[in-house]
Biotite code that builds the C-alpha atoms (Angstrom):
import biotite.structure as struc

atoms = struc.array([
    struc.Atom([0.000, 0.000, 0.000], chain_id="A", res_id=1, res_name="UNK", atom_name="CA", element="C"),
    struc.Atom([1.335, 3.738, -0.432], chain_id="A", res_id=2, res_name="UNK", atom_name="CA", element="C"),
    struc.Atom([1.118, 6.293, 1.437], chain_id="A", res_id=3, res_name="UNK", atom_name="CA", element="C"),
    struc.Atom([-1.181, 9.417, 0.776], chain_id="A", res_id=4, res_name="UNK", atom_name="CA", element="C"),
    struc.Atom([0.034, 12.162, -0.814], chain_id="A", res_id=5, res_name="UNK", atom_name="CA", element="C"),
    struc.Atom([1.503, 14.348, 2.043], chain_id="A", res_id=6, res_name="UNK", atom_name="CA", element="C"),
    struc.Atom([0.600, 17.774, 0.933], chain_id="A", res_id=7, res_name="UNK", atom_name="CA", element="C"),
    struc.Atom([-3.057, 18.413, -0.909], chain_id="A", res_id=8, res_name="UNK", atom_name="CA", element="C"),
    struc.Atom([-3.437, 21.308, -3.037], chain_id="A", res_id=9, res_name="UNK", atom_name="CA", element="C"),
    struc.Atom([-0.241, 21.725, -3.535], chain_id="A", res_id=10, res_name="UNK", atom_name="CA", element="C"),
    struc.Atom([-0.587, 23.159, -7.037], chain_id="A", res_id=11, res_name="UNK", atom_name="CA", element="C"),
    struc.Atom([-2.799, 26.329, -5.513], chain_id="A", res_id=12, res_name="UNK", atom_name="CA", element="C"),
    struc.Atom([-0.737, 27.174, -3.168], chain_id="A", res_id=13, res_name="UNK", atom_name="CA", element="C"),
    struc.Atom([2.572, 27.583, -5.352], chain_id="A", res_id=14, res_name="UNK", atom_name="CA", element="C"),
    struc.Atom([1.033, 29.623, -7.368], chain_id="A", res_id=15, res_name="UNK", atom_name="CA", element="C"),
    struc.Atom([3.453, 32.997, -7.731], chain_id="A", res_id=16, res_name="UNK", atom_name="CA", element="C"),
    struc.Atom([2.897, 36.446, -8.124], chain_id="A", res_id=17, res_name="UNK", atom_name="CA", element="C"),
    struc.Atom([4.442, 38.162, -10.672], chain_id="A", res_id=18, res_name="UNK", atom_name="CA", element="C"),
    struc.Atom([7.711, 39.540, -9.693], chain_id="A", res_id=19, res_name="UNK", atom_name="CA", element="C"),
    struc.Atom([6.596, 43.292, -9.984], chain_id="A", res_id=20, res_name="UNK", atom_name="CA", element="C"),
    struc.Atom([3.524, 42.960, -7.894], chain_id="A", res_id=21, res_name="UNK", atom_name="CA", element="C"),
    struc.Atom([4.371, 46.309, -5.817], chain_id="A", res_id=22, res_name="UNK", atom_name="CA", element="C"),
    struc.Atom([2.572, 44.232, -2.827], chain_id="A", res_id=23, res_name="UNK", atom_name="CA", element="C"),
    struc.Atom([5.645, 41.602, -2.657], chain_id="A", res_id=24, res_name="UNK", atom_name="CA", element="C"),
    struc.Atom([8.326, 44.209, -2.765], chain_id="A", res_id=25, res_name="UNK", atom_name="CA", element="C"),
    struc.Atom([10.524, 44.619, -0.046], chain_id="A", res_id=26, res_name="UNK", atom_name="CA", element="C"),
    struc.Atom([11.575, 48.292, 0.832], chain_id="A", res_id=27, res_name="UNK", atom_name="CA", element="C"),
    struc.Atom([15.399, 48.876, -0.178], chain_id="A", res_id=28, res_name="UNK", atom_name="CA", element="C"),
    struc.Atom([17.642, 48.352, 2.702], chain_id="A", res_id=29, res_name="UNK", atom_name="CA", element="C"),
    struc.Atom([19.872, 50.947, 4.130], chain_id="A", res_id=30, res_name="UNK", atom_name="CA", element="C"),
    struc.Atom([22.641, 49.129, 1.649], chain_id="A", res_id=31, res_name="UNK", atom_name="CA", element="C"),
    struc.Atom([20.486, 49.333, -1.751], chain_id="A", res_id=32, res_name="UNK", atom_name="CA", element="C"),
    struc.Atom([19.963, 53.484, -0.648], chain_id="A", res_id=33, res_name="UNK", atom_name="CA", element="C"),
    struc.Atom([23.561, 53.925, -0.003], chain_id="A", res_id=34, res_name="UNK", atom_name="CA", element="C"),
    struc.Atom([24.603, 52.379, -3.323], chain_id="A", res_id=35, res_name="UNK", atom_name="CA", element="C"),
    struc.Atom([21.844, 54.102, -5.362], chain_id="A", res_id=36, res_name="UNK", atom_name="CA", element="C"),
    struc.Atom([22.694, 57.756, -3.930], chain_id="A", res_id=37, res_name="UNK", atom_name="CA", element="C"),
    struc.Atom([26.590, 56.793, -4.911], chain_id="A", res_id=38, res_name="UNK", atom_name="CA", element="C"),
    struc.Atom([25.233, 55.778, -8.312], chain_id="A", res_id=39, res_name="UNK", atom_name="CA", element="C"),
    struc.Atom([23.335, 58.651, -8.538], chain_id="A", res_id=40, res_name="UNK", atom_name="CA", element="C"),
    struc.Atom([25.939, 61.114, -7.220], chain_id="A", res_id=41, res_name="UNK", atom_name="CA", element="C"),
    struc.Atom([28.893, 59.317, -9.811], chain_id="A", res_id=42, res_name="UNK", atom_name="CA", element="C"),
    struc.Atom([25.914, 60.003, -12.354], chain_id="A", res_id=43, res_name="UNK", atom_name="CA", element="C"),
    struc.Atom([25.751, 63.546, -12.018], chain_id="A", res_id=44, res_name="UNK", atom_name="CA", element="C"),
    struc.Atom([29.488, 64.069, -11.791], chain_id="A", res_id=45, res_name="UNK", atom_name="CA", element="C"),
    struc.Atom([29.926, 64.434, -8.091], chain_id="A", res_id=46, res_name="UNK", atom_name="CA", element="C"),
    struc.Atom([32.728, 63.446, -5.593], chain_id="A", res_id=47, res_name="UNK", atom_name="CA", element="C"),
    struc.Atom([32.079, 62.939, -1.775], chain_id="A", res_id=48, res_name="UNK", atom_name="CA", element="C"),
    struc.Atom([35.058, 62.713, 0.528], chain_id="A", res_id=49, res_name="UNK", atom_name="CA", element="C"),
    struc.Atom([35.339, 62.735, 4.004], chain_id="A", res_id=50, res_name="UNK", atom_name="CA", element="C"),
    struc.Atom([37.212, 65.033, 5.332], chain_id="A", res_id=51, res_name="UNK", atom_name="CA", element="C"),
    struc.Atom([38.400, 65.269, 8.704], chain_id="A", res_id=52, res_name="UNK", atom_name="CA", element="C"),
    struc.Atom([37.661, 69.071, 10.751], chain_id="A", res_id=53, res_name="UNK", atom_name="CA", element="C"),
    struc.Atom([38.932, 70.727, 14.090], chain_id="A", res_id=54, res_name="UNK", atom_name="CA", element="C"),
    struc.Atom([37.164, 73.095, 15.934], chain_id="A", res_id=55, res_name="UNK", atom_name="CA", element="C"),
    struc.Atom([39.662, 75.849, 14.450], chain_id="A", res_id=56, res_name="UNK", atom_name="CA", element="C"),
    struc.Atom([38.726, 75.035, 10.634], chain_id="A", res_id=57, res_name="UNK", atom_name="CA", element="C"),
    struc.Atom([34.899, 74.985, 12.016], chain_id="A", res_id=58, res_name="UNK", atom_name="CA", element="C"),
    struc.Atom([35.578, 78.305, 13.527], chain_id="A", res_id=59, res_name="UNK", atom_name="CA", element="C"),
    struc.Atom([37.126, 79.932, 10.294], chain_id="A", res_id=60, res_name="UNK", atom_name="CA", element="C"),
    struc.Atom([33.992, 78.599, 8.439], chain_id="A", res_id=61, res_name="UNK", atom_name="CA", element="C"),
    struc.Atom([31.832, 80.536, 10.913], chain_id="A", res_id=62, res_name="UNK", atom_name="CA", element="C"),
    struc.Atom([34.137, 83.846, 11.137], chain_id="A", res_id=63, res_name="UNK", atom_name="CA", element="C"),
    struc.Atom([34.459, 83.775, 7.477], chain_id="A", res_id=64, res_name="UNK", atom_name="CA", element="C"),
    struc.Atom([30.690, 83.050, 7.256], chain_id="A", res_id=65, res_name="UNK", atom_name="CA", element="C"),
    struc.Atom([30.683, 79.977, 5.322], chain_id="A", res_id=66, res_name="UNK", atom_name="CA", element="C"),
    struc.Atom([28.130, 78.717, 7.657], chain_id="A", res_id=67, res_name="UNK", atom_name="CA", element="C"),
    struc.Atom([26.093, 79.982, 10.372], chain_id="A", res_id=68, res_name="UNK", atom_name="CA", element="C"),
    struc.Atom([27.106, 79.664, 14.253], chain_id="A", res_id=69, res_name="UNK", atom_name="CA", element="C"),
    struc.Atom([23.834, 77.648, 14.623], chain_id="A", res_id=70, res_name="UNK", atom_name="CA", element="C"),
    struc.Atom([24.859, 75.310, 11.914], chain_id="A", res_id=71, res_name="UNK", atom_name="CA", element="C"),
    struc.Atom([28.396, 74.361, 13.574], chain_id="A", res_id=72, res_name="UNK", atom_name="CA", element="C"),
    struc.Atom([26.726, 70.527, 14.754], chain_id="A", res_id=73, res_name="UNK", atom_name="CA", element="C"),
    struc.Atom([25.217, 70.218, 11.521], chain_id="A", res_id=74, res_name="UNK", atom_name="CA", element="C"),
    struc.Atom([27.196, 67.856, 9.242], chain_id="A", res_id=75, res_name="UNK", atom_name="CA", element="C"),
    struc.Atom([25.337, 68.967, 6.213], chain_id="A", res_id=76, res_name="UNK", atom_name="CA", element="C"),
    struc.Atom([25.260, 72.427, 6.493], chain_id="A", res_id=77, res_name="UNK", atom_name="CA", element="C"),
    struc.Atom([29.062, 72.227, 7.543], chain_id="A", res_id=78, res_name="UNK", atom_name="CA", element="C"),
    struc.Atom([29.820, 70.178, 3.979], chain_id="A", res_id=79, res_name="UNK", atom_name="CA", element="C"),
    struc.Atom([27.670, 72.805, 2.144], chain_id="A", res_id=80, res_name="UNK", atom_name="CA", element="C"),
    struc.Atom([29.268, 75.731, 3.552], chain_id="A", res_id=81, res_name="UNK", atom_name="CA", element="C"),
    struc.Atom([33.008, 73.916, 2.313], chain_id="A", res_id=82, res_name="UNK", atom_name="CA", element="C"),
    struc.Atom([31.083, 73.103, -0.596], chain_id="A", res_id=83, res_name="UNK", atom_name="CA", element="C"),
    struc.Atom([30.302, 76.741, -0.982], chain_id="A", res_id=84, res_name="UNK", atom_name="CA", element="C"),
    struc.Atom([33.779, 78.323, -0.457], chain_id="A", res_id=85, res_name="UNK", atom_name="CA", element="C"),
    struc.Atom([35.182, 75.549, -2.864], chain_id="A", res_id=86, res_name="UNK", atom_name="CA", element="C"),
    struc.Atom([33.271, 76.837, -5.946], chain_id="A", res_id=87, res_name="UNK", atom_name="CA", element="C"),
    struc.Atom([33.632, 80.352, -4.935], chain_id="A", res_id=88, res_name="UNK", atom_name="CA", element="C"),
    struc.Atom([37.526, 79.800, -4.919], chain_id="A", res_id=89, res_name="UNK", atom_name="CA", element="C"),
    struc.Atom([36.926, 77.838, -8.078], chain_id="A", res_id=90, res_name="UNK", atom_name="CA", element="C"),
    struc.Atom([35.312, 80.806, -9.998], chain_id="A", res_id=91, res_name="UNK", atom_name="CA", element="C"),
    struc.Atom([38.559, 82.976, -8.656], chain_id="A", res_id=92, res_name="UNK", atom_name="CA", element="C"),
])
């Protein structure tokens, strides 16, 4: 004698959705984001570096009013304000 079939139905429930059913997307991990801004950034021509500050290059930015006082915590504004004096120097 054999035994019965273990599973029943099987056939229904192996049914698939189609791969761009916006319901079975994941969202993009922190990973995917990262690499897609670098994509984009390379895309549009732009370099990021790190680059490493005191407080007395953070004070020059203020004095010379790259950035604002309130701004001094802010890594953005901070990178904008170098950002800004670069191109300014550039246009020199």
């Amino acid at each position: 004698m054999t035994p019965p079939p273990l599973a029943t139905g099987t056939a229904r429930r192996s049914r698939t959705w189609p791969s761009n059913s916006k319901m079975l997307q994941r969202p993009p991990s922190r990973r995917e984001l990262r690499r897609r801004r670098y994509r984009q950034r390379r895309a549009a021509g732009v370099a990021v570096y790190g680059v490493p500050l005191t407080g007395t290059e953070i004070d020059w930015l203020v004095r010379m009013e790259w950035i604002d006082a309130s701004e001094v915590a802010d890594k953005a504004a901070v990178g904008e304000g170098i950002a800004r004096m670069l191109a300014a120097s550039a246009r020199r």
